[in-house]
N, C-alpha and C positions, 0 to 999 in steps of 0.2 A: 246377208239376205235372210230371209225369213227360213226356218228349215222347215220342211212336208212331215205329215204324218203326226195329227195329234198332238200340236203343238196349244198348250194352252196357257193362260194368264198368268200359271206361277214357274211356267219353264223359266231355266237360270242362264244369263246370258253368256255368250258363247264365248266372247273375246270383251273382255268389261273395258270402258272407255275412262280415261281419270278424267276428273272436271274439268280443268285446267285445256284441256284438249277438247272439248265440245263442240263451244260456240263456233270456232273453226270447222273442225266437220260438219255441225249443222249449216254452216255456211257453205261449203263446196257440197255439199248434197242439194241444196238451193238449185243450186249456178247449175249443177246439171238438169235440174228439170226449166222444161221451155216454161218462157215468162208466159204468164197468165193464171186460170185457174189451180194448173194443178200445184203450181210454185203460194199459190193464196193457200191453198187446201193444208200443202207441207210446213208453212209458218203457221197456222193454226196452233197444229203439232207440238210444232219443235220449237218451244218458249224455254228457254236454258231455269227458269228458277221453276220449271215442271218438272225436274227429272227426276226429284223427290217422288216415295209418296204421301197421301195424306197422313197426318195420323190426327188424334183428340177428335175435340167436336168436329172439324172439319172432316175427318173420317165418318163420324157421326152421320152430319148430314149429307155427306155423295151415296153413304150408303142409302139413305132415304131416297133420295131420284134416283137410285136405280131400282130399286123395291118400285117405284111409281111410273119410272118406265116398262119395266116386266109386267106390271097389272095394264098398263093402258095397252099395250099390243096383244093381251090375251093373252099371258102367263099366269095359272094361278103357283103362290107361294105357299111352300110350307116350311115349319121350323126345320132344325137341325143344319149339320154341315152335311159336302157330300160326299164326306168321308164315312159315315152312315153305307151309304149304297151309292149314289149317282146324284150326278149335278142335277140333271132334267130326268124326270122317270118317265116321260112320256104322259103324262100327265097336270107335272106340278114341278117347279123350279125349289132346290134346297135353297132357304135364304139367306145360314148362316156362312157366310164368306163374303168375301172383302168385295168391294163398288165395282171395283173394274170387273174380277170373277162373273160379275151377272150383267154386268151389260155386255161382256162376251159374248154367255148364254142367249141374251138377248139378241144379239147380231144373229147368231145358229136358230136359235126360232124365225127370226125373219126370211135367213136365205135356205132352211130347209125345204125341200121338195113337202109338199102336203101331206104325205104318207107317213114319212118321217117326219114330221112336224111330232109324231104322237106315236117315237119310236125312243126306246132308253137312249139316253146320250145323241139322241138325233138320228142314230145310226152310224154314227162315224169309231166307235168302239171306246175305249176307255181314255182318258183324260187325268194329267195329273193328280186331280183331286180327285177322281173317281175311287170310291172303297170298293166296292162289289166288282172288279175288274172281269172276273169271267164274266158275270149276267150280262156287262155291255160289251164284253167280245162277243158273245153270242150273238147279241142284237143288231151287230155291226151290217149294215147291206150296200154300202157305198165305199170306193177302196181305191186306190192307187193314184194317178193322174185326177180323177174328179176331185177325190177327197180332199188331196193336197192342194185344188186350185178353191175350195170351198172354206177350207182351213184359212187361206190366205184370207180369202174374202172375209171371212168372218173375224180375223184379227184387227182387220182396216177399219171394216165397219167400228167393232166394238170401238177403235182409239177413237175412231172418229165421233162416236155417242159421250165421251170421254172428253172432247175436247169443244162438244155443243154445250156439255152442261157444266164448265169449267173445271173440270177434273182435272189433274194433271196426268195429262196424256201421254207427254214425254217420256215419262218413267215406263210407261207400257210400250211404248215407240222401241224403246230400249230393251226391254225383258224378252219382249217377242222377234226382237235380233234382225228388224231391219233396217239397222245401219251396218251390220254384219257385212263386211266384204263395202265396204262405203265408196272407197277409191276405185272400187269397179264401175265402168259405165251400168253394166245390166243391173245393180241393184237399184239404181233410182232408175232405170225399166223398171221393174217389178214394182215401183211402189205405181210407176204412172200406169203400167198397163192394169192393175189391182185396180187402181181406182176407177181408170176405164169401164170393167165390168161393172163395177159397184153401179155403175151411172149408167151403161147401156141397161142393166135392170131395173132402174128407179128407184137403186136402194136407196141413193144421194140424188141431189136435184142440184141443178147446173151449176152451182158455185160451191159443190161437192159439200154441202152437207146433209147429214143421216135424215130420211124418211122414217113413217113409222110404218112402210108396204111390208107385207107378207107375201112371199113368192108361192105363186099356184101354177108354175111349169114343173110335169114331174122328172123323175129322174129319167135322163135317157131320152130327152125331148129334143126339140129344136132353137131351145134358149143360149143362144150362143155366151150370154152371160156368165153359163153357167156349166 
């Protein structure tokens, strides 16, 4: 299962799976979600020749639709990595880093609270990329249970942006460790109740794929989403 607290797109997975053994779990991960969308939603995903990531020009161009994703929802970009200072300053997304890395950030602009929309790092404190680690602890204002249920969200979404614009998603499905604990019923909970919220928000629209909405409940509200 996914672990809480600042989990981001280059954490190392927890319990690595050999190939050989995949299709199979991706298979009994299936079987445990009810037929319907959200079993549609998890084969999206979980395509066994995605577990790679890109690399060459294909690397190339995912990295271009995510640069063009982050501009169409109101991200602007600047150069550098965000090993620099911060993935997001609160003003502008770093663009040197890999596809998945920013349509992460992309998901966390979507599902932050308004205030935080246009706080370092969103508020949620530092990230593994993150260089200036004090300045977004500092800035951190969101913490414990929210944060971790935000994190979640924001891991889904991004595979999910990952898997609209053919990315391989799987590789990220993996990194972000929820097939972690696989053979447990609650892990494919977590991925169905995750996607739940995604969709009681309208981050995903009924056949669970990524909207471009920006969330205007703030922190502390009545968005049970969230």
């Amino acid at each position: 299962m996914l672990q809480p607290s600042r989990n981001r797109p280059s954490d190392m997975i927890l319990t690595p799976i050999e190939a050989d053994r995949l299709p199979a779990l991706l298979e009994r991960f299936a079987l445990a979600l009810a037929e319907g969308a959200t079993r549609d939603v998890f084969r999206r995903i979980a395509r066994p020749e995605d577990a790679a990531r890109a690399s060459g020009p294909a690397a190339a161009a995912h990295h271009r639709d995510a640069l063009a994703l982050a501009s169409h929802v109101g991200m602007a970009v600047r150069p550098g990595r965000p090993s620099l200072d911060f993935s997001w300053s609160g003003k502008a997304l770093r663009g040197d880093t890999e596809a998945y890395v920013l349509l992460h950030e992309v998901a966390h602009f979507q599902l932050a609270a308004p205030l935080r929309r246009h706080a370092i790092d969103f508020g949620l404190g530092p990230g593994p990329e993150t260089g200036d680690r004090a300045g977004a602890a500092a800035a951190a204002s969101l913490f414990n249970l929210p944060a971790e249920r935000e994190e979640a969200m924001a891991s889904l979404l991004g595979i999910l942006w990952e898997a609209a614009l053919g990315h391989p998603a799987l590789a990220s499905f993996l990194d972000q460790n929820w097939l972690e604990g696989a053979e447990r019923p609650g892990t494919a909970e977590h991925f169905r109740s995750t996607l739940a919220k995604l969709a009681a928000g309208g981050f995903v629209d009924a056949a669970g794929r990524p909207t471009t909405l920006l969330r205007t409940a703030p922190d502390g509200g009545q968005d049970k989403a969230l």
